[in-house]
PDB file of N, H, CA, C and O in Angstrom:
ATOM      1  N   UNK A   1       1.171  -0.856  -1.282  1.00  0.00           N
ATOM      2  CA  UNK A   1       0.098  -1.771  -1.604  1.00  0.00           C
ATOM      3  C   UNK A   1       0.667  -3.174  -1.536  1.00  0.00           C
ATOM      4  O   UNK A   1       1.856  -3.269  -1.838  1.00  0.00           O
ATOM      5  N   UNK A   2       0.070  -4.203  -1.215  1.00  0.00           N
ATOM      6  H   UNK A   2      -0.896  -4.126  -0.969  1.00  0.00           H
ATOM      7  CA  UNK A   2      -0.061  -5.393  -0.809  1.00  0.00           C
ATOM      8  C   UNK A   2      -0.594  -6.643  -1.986  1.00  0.00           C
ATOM      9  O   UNK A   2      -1.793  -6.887  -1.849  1.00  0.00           O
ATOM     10  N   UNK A   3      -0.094  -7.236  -2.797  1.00  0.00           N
ATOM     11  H   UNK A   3       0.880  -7.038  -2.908  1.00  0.00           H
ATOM     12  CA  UNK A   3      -0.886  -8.396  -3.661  1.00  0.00           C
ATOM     13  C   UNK A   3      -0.556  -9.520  -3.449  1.00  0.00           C
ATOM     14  O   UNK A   3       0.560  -9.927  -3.771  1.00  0.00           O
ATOM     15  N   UNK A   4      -1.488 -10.293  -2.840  1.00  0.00           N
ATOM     16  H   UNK A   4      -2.394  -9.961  -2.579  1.00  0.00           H
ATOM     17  CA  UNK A   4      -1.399 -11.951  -3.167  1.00  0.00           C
ATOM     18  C   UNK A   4      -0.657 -12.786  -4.643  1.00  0.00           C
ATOM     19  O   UNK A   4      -1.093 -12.885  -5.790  1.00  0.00           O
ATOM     20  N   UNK A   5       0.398 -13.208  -4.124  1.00  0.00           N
ATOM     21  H   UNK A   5       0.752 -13.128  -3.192  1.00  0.00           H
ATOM     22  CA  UNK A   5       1.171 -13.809  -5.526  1.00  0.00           C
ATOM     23  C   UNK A   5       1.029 -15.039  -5.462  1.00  0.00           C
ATOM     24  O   UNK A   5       1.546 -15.565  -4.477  1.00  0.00           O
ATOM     25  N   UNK A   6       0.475 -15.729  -6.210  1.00  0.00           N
ATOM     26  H   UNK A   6       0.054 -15.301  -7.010  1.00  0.00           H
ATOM     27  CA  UNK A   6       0.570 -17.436  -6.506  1.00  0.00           C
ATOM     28  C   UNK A   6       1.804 -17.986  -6.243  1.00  0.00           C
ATOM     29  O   UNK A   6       2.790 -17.773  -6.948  1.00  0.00           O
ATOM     30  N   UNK A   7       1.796 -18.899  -4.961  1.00  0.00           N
ATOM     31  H   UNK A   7       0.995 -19.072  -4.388  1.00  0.00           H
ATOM     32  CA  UNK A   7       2.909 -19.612  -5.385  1.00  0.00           C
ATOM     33  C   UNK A   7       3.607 -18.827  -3.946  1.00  0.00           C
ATOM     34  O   UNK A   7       4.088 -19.699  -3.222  1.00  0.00           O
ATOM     35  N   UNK A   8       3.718 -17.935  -3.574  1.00  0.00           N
ATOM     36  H   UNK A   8       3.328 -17.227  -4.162  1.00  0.00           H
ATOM     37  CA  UNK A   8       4.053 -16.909  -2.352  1.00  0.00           C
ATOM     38  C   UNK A   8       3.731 -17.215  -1.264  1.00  0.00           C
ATOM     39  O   UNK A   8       2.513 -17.263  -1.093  1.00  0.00           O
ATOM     40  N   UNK A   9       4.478 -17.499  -0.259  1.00  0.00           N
ATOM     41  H   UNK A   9       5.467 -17.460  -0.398  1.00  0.00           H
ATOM     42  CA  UNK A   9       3.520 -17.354   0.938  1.00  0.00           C
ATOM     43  C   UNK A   9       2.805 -15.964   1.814  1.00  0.00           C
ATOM     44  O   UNK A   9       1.763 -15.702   2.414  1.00  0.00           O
ATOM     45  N   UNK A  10       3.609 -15.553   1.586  1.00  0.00           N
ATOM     46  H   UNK A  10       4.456 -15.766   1.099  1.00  0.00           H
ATOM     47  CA  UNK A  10       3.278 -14.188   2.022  1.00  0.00           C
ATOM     48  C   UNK A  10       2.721 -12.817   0.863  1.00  0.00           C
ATOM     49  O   UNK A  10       3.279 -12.771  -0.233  1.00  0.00           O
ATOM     50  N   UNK A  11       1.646 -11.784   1.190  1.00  0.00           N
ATOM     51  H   UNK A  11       1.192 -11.822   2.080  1.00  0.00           H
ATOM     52  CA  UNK A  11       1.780 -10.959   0.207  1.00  0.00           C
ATOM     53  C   UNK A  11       3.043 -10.159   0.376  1.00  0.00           C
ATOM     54  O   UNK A  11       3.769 -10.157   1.370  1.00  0.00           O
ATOM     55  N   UNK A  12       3.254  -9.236  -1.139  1.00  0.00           N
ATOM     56  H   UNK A  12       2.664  -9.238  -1.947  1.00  0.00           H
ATOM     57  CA  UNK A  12       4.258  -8.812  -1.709  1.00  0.00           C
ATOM     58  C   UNK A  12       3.779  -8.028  -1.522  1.00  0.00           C
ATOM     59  O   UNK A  12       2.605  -8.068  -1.155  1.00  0.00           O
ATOM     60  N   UNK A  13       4.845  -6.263  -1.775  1.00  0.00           N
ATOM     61  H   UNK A  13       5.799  -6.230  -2.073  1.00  0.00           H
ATOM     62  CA  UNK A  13       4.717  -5.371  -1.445  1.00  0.00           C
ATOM     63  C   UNK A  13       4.830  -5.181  -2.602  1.00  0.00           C
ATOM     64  O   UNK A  13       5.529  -5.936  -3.277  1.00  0.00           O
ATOM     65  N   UNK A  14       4.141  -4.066  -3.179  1.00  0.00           N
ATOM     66  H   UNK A  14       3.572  -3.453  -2.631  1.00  0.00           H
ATOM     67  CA  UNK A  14       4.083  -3.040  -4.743  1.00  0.00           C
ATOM     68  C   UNK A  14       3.877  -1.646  -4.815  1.00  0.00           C
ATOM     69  O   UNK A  14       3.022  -0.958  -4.257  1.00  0.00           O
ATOM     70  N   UNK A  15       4.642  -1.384  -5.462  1.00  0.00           N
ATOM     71  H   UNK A  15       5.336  -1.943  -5.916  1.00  0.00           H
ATOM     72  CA  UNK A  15       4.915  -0.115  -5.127  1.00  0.00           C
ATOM     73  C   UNK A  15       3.701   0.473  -6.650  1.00  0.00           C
ATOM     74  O   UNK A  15       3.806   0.017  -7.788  1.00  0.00           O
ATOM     75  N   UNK A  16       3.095   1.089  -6.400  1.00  0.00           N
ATOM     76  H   UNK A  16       3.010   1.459  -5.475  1.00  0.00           H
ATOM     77  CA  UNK A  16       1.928   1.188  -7.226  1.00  0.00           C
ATOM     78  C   UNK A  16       2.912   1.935  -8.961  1.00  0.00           C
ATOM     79  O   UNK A  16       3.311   1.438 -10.014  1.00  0.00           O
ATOM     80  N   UNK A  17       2.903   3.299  -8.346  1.00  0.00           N
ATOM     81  H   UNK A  17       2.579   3.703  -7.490  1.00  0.00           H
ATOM     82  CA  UNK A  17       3.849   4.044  -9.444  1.00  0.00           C
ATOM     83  C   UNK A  17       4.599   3.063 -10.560  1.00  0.00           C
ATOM     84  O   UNK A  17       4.571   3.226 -11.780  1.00  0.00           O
ATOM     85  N   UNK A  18       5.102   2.276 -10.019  1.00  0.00           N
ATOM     86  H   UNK A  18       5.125   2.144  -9.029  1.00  0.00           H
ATOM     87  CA  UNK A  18       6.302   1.303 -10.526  1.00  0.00           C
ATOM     88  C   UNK A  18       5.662   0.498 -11.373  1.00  0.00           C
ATOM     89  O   UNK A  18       6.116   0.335 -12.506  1.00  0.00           O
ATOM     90  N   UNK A  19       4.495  -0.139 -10.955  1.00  0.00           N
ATOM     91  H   UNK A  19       4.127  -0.006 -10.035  1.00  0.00           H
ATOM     92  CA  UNK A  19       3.810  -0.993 -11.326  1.00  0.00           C
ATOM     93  C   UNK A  19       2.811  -0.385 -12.972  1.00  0.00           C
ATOM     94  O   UNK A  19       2.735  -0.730 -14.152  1.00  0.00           O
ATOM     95  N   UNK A  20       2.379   0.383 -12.319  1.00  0.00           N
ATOM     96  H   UNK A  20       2.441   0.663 -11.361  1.00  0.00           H
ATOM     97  CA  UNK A  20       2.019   1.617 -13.297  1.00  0.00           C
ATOM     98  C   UNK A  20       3.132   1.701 -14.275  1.00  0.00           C
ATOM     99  O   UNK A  20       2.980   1.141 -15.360  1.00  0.00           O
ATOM    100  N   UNK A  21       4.172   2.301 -14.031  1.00  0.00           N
ATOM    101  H   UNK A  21       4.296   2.756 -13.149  1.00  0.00           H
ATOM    102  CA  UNK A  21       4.955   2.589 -15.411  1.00  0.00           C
ATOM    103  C   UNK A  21       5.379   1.138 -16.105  1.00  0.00           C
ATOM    104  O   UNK A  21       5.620   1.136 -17.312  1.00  0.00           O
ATOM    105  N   UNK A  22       5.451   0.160 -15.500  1.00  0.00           N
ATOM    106  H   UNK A  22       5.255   0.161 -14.520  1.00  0.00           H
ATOM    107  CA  UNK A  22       5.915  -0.744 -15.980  1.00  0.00           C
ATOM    108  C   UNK A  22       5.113  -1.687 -16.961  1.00  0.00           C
ATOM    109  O   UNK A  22       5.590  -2.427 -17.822  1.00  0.00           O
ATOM    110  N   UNK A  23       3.425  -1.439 -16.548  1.00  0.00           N
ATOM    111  H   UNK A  23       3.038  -0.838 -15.849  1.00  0.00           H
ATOM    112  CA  UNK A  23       2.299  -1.842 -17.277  1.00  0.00           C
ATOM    113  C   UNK A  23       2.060  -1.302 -18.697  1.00  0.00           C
ATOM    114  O   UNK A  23       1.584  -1.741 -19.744  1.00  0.00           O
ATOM    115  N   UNK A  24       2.896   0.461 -18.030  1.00  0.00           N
ATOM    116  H   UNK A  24       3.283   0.818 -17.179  1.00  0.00           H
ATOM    117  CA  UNK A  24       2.289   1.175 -19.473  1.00  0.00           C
ATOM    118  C   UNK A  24       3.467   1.015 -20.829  1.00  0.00           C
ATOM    119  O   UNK A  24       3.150   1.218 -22.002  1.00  0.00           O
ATOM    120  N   UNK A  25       5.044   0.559 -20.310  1.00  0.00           N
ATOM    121  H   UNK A  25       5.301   0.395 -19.358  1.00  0.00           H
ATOM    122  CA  UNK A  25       5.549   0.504 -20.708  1.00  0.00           C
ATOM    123  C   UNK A  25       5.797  -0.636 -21.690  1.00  0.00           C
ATOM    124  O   UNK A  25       6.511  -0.673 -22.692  1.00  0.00           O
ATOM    125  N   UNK A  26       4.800  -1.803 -20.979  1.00  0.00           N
ATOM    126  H   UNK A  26       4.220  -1.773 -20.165  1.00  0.00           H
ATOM    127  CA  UNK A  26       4.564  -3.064 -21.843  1.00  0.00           C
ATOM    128  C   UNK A  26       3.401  -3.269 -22.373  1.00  0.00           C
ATOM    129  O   UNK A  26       3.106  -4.464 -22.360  1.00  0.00           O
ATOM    130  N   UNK A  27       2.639  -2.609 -22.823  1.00  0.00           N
ATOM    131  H   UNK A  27       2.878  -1.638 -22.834  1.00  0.00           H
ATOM    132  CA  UNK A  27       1.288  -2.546 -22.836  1.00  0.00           C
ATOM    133  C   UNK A  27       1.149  -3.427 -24.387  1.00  0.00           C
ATOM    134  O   UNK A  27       0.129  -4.017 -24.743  1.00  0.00           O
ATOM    135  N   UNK A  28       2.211  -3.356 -25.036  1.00  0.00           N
ATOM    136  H   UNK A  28       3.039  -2.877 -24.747  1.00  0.00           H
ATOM    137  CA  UNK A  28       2.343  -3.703 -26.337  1.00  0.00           C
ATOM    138  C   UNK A  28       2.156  -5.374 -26.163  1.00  0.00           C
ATOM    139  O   UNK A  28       1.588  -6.000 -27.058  1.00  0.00           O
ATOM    140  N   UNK A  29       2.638  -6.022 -25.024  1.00  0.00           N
ATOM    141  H   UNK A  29       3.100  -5.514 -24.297  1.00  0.00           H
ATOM    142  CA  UNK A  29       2.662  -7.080 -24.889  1.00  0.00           C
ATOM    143  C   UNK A  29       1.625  -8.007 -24.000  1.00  0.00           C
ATOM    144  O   UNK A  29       1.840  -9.095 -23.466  1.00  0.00           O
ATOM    145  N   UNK A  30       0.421  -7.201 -24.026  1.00  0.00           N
ATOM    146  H   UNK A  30       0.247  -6.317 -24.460  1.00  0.00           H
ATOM    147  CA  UNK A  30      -0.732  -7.515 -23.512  1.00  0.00           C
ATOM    148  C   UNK A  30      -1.184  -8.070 -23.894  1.00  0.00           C
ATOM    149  O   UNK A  30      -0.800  -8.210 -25.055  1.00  0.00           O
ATOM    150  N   UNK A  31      -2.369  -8.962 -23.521  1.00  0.00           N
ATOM    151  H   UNK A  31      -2.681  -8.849 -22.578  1.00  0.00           H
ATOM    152  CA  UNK A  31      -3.376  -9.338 -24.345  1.00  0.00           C
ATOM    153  C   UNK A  31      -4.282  -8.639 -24.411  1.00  0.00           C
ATOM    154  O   UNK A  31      -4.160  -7.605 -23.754  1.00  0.00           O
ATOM    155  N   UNK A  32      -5.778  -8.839 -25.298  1.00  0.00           N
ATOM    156  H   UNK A  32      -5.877  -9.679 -25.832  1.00  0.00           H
ATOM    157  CA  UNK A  32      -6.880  -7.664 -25.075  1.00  0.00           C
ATOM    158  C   UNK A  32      -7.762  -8.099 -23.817  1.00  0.00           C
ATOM    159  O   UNK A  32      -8.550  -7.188 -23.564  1.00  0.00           O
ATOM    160  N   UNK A  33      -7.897  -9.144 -22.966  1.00  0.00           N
ATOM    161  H   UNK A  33      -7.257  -9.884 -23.172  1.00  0.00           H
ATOM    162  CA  UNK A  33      -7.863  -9.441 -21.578  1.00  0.00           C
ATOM    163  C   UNK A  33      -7.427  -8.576 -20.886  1.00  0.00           C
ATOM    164  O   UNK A  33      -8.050  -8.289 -19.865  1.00  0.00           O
ATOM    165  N   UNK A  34      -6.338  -7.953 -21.184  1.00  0.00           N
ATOM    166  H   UNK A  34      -5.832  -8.187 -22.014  1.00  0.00           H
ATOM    167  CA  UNK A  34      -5.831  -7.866 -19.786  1.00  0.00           C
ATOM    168  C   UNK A  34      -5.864  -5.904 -20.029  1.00  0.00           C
ATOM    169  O   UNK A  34      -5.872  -5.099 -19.097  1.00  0.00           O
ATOM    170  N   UNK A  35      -5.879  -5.540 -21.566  1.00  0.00           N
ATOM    171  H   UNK A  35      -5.872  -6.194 -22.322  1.00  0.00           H
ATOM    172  CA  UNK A  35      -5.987  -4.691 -21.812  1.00  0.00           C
ATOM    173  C   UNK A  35      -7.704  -3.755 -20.778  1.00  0.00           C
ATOM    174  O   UNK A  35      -7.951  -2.721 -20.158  1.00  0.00           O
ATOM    175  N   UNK A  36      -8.464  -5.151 -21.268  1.00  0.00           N
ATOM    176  H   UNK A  36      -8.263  -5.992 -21.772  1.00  0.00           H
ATOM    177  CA  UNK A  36      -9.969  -4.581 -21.278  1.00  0.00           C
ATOM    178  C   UNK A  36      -9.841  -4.244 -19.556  1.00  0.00           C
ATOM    179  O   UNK A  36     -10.350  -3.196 -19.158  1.00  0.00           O
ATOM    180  N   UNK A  37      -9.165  -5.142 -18.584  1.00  0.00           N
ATOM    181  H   UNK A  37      -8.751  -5.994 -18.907  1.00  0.00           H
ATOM    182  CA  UNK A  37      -9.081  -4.945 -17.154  1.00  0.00           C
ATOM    183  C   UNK A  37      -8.844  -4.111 -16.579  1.00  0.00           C
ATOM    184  O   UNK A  37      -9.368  -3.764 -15.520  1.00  0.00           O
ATOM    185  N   UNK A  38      -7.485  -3.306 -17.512  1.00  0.00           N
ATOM    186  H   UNK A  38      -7.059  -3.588 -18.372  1.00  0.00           H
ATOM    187  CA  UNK A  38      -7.004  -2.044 -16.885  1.00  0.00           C
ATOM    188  C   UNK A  38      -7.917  -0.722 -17.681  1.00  0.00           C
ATOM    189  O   UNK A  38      -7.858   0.431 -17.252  1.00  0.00           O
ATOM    190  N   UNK A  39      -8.668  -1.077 -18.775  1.00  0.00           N
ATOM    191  H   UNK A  39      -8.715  -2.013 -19.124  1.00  0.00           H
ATOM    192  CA  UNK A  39      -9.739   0.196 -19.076  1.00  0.00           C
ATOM    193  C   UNK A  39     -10.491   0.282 -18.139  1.00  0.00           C
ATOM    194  O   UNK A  39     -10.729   1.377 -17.629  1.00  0.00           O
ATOM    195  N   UNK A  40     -11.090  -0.967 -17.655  1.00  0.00           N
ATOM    196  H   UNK A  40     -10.896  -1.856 -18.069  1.00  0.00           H
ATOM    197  CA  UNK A  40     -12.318  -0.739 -16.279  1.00  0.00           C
ATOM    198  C   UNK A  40     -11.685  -0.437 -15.299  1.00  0.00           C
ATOM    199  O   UNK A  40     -12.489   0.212 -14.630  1.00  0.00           O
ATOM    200  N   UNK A  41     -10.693  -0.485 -14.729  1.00  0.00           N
ATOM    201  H   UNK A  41     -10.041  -1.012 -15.273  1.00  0.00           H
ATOM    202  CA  UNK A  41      -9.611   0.304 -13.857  1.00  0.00           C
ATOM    203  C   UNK A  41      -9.712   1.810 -13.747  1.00  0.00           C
ATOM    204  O   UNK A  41      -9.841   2.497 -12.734  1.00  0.00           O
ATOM    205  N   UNK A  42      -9.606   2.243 -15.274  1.00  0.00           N
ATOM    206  H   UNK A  42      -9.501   1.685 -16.097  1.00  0.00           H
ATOM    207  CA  UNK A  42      -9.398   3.892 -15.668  1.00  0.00           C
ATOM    208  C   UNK A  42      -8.233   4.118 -15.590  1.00  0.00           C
ATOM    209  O   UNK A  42      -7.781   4.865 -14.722  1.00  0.00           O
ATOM    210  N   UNK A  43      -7.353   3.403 -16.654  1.00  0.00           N
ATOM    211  H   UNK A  43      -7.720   2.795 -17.359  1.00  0.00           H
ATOM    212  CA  UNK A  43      -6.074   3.258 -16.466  1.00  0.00           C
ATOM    213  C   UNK A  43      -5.827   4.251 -17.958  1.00  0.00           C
ATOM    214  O   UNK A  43      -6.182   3.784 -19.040  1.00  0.00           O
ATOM    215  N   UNK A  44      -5.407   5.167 -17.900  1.00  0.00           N
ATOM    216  H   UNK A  44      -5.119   5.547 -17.021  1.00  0.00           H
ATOM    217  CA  UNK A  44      -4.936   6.043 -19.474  1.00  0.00           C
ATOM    218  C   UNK A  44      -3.795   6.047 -19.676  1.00  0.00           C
ATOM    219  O   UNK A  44      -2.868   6.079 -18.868  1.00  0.00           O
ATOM    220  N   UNK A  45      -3.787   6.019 -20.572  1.00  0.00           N
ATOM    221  H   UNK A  45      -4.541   5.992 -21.229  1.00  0.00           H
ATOM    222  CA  UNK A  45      -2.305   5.554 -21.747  1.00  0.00           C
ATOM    223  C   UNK A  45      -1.767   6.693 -22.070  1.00  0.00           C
ATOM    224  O   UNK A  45      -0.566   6.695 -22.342  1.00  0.00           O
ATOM    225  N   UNK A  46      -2.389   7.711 -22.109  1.00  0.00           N
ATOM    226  H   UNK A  46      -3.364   7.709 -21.888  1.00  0.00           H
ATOM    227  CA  UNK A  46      -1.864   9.161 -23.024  1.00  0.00           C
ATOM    228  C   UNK A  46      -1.505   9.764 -21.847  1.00  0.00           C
ATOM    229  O   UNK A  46      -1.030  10.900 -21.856  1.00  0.00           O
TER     230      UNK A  46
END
């Protein structure tokens, strides 16, 4: 997968999985913004 990064000229490559564990692993350090984004996603925690 492919995301536009601010500031980048080019998109970045992401490796989804990675991205995934790394979201769920910080999740503590979210805001409820960003929380509410990845519920409409269907992103599960458990």
């Amino acid at each position: 997968m492919e995301i536009t990064v601010d500031g980048e000229a080019e998109p970045v490559t992401v490796k989804l999985g990675v991205w995934l564990s790394n979201t769920k692993s910080r999740r503590d350090k979210l805001i409820a913004e960003q929380l509410a984004a990845l519920a409409a996603l269907g992103v599960q925690w458990a």
